[in-house]
C-alpha positions as CSV (number, residue, x, y, z in Angstrom):
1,X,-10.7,33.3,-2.4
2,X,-10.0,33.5,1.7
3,X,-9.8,30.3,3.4
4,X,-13.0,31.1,5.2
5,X,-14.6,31.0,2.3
6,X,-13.4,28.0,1.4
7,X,-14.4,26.2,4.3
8,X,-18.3,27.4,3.6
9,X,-17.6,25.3,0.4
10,X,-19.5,21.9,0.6
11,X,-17.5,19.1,1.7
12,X,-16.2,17.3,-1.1
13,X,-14.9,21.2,-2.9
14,X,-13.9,22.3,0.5
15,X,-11.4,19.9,0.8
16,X,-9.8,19.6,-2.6
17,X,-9.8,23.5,-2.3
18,X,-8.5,23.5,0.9
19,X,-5.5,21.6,-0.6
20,X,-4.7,23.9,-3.6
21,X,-4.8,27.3,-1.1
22,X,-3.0,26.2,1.4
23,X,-0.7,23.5,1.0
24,X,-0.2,20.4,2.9
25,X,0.2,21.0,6.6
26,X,-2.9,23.7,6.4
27,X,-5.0,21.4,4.4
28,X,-4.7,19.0,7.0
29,X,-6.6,21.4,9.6
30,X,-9.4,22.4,6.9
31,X,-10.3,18.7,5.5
32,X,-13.2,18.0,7.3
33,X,-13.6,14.7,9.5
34,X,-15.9,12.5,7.8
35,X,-16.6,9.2,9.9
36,X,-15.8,6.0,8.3
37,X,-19.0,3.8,8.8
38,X,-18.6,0.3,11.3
39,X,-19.4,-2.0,8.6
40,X,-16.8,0.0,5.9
41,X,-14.3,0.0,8.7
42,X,-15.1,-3.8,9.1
43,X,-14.6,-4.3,5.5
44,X,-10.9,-2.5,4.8
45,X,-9.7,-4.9,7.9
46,X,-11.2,-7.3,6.3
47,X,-9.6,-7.1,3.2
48,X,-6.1,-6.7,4.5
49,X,-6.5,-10.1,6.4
50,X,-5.9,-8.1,9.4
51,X,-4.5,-11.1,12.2
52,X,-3.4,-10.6,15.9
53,X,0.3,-10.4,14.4
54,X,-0.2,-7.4,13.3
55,X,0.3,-3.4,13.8
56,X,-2.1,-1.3,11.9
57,X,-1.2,2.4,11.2
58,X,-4.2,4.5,10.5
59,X,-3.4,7.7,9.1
60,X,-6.1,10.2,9.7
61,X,-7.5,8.1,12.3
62,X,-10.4,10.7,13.3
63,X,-12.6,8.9,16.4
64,X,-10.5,5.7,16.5
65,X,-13.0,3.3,15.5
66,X,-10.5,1.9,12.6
67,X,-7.2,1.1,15.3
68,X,-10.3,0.2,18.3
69,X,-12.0,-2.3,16.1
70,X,-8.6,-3.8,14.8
71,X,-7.6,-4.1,18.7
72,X,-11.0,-5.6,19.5
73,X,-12.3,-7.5,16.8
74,X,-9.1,-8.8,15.2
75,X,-6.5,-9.0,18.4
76,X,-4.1,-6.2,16.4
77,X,-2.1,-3.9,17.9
78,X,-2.1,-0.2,16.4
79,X,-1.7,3.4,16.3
80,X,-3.5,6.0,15.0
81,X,-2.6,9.1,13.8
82,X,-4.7,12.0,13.9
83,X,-4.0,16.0,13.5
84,X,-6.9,17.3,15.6
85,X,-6.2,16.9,19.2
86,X,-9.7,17.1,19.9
87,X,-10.3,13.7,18.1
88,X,-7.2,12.2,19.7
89,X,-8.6,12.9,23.0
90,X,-12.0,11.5,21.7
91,X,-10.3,8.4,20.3
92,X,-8.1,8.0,23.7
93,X,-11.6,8.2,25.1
94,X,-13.2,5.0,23.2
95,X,-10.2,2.9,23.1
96,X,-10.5,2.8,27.2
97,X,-14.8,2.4,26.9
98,X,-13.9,-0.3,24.7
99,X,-11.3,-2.1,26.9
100,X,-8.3,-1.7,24.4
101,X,-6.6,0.7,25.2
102,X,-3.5,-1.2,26.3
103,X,-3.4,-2.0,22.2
104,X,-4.9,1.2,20.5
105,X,-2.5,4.1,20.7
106,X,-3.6,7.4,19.2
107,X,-1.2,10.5,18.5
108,X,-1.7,14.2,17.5
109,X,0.7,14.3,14.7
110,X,1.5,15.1,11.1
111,X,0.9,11.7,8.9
112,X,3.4,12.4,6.7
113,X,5.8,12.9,9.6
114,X,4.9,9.2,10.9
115,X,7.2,6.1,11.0
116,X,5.5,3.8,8.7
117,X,8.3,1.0,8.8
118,X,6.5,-0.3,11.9
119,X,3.3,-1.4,10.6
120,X,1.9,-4.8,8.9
121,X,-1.2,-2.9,7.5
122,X,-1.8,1.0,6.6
123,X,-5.1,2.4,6.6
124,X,-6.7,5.6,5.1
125,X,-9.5,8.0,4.3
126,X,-7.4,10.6,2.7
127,X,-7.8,12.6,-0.2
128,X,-6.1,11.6,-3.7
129,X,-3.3,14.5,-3.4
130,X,-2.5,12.4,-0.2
131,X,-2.3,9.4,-1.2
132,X,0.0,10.4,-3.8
133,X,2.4,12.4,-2.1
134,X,2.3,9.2,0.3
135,X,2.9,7.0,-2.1
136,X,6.5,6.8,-2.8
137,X,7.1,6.2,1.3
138,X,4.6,3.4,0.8
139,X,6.2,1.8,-2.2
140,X,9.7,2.1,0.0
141,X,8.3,-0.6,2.6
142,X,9.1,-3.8,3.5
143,X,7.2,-6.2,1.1
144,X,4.1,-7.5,1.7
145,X,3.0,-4.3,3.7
146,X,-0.8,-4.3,3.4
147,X,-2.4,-1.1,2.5
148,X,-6.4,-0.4,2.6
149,X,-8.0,3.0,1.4
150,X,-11.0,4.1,1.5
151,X,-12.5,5.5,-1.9
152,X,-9.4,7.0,-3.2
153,X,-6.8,4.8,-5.0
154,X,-3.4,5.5,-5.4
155,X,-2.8,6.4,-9.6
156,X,-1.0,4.5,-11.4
157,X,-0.6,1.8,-8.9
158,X,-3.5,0.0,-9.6
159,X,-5.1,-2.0,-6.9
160,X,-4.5,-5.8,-5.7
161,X,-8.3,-6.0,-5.3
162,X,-11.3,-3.4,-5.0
163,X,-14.3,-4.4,-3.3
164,X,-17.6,-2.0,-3.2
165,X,-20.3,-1.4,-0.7
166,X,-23.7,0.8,-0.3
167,X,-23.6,2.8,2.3
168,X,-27.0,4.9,2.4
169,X,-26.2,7.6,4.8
170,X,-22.6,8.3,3.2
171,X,-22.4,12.3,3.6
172,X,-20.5,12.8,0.6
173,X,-20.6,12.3,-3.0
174,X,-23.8,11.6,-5.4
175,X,-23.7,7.3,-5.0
176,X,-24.3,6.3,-1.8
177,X,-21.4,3.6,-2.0
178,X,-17.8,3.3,-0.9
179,X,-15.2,1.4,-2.5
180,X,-12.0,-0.1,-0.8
181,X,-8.9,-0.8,-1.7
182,X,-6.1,-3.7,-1.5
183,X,-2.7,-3.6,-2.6
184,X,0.3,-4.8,-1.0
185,X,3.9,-3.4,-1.3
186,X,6.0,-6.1,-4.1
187,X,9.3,-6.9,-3.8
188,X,11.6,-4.2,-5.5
189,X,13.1,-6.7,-8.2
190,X,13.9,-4.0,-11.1
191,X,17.4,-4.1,-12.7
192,X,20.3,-6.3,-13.6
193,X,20.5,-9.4,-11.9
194,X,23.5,-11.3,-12.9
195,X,24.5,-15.5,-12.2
196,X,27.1,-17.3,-13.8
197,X,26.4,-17.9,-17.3
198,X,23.5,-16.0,-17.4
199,X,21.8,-12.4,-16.9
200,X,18.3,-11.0,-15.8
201,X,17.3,-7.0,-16.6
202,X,14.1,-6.1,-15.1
203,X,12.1,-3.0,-15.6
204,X,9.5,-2.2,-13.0
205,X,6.6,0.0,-12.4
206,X,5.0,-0.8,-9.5
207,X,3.7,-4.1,-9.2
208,X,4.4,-4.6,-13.3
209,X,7.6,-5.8,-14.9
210,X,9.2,-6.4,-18.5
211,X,12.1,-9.0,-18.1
212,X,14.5,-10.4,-20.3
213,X,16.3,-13.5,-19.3
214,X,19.9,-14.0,-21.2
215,X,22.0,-16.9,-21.7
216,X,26.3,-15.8,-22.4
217,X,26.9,-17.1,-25.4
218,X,23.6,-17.3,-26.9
219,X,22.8,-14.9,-30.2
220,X,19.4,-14.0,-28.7
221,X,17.5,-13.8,-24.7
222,X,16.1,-17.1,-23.8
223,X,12.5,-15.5,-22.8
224,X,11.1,-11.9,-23.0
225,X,8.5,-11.9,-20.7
226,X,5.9,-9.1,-19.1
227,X,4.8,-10.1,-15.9
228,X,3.6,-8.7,-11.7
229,X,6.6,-8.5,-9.0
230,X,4.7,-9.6,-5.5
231,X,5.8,-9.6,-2.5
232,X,7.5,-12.6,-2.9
233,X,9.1,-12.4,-6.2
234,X,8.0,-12.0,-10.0
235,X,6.6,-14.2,-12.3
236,X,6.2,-14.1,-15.9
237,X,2.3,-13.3,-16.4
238,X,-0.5,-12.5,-14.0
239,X,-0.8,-15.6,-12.6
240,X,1.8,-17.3,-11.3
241,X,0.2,-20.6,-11.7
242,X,1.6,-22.3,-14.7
243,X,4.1,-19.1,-15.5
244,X,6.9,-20.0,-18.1
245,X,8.9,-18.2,-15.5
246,X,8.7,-17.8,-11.9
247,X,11.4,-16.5,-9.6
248,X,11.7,-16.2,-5.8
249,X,13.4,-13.4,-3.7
250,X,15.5,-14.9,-1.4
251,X,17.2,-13.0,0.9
252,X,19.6,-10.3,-1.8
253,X,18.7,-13.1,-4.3
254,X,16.3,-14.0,-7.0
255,X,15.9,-17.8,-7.3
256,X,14.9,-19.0,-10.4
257,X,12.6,-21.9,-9.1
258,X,10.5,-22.4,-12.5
259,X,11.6,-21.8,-15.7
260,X,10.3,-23.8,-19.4
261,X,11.1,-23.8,-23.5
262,X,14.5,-22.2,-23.5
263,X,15.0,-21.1,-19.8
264,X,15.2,-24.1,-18.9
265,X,19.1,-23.7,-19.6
266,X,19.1,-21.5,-16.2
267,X,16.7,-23.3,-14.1
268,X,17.6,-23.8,-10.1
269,X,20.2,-21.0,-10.8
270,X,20.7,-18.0,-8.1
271,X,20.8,-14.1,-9.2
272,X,22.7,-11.3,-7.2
273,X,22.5,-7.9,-8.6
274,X,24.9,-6.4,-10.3
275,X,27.8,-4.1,-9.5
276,X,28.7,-1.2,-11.2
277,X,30.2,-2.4,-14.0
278,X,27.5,-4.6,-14.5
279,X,27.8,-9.0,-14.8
280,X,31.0,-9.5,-15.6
């Protein structure tokens, strides 16, 4: 089918077709612009705890109204990055109209060409095939990196939290609802951490872990656990609360600041990670 056929598609098949025909950079120019509305926009800085410490990336920024109402409502600084120069200009536009433009910056670029490292909170109304090929960059940030999308999640990587909101006049889609997303980037804690006397392996998949925690000398692991890396560290469990084991990152180290039953042998101790040859 010729991509001008494609683009009489409705919205919703026009865009995932757009993707399959003509690869990432093209489908970039063919996905429609379909505005976020004020009070979903509202919602996804909400969500991310958006403060005047921050620098928001939008990523497909369209009009501007995500990076304006950051700036204006919230104090942030941000950018926003946008393919269609015609919508840069727009969003140039209503950052001056609404007084922020000395905080709302807006570039006609290629979001997956963007410097993410900068930013405190990522934003997005992309389509799933994006978010996934964005994902590994994401994952790669510094920890605690707030990330909000709109309607599409991210796989496997489930979701911090998921909030849902009618939205009557939504263009797209049967329900007349949006759903945002939360997660934020965890600490990258998986292998073999080693401290004298003692051993941590860690498996990770995103924000999940399988640990097991090792005593030299002793004929079996002190505690098996599966448990959630945060930003902050891991922690046997979902909740950290009460966790038979909870360690912090600190600095290139895991801190074992909790630890009960038999891991108590290694509680208060420090873990580096290991070299090539492994603890030794």
């Amino acid at each position: 089918m010729p991509a001008s056929a494609l683009c009489r598609l409705p919205a919703v098949l026009l865009a995932l077709a757009c993707v399959l025909h003509t690869g990432r950079a093209a489908a970039q120019d063919e996905v429609p612009f379909i505005t976020t509305p004020d009070h979903v926009t509202l919602a996804m800085l909400e969500l991310a705890g958006v403060t005047p410490r921050d620098f928001v990336v939008d990523l497909g920024s369209g009009d501007g109204r995500i990076v304006i109402t950051a700036a204006r409502r919230f104090g942030a600084r941000g950018l926003g990055v946008e393919i269609s120069p015609e919508l840069v200009r727009k969003s140039r536009d209503n950052a001056r109209a609404a007084g922020v433009a000395d905080r709302a910056e807006f570039r006609e670029q290629d979001l997956f060409r963007t410097d993410l490292a900068q930013a405190q909170v990522i934003t997005m109304y992309l389509l799933p095939e994006f978010n996934l090929q964005l994902r590994p960059r994401l994952l790669a940030l510094a920890p605690g990196t707030r990330i909000v999308s709109h309607d599409w999640d991210m796989g496997e990587w489930t979701p911090e939290r998921s909030i849902t909101l009618d939205v009557p006049d939504k263009a797209i889609g049967r329900e007349k609802r949006s759903t945002v997303h939360l997660w934020r980037v965890p600490a990258r804690v998986g292998g073999l951490w080693c401290t004298a006397g003692g051993s941590l392996a860690v498996t990770q998949r995103f924000q999940a872990v399988s640990a097991t925690l090792s005593a030299d000398g002793a004929d079996a692991p002190l505690v098996v656990f599966d448990g959630r890396a945060t930003p902050t560290g891991l922690h046997a469990g979902t909740e950290p609360a009460g966790a038979a084991v909870v360690l912090a990152v600190d600095g290139d180290t895991l801190h074992l600041q909790q630890a009960h039953g038999p891991a108590q042998r290694l509680d208060g101790r420090r873990f580096t990670r290991a070299g090539p040859q492994g603890c030794g």
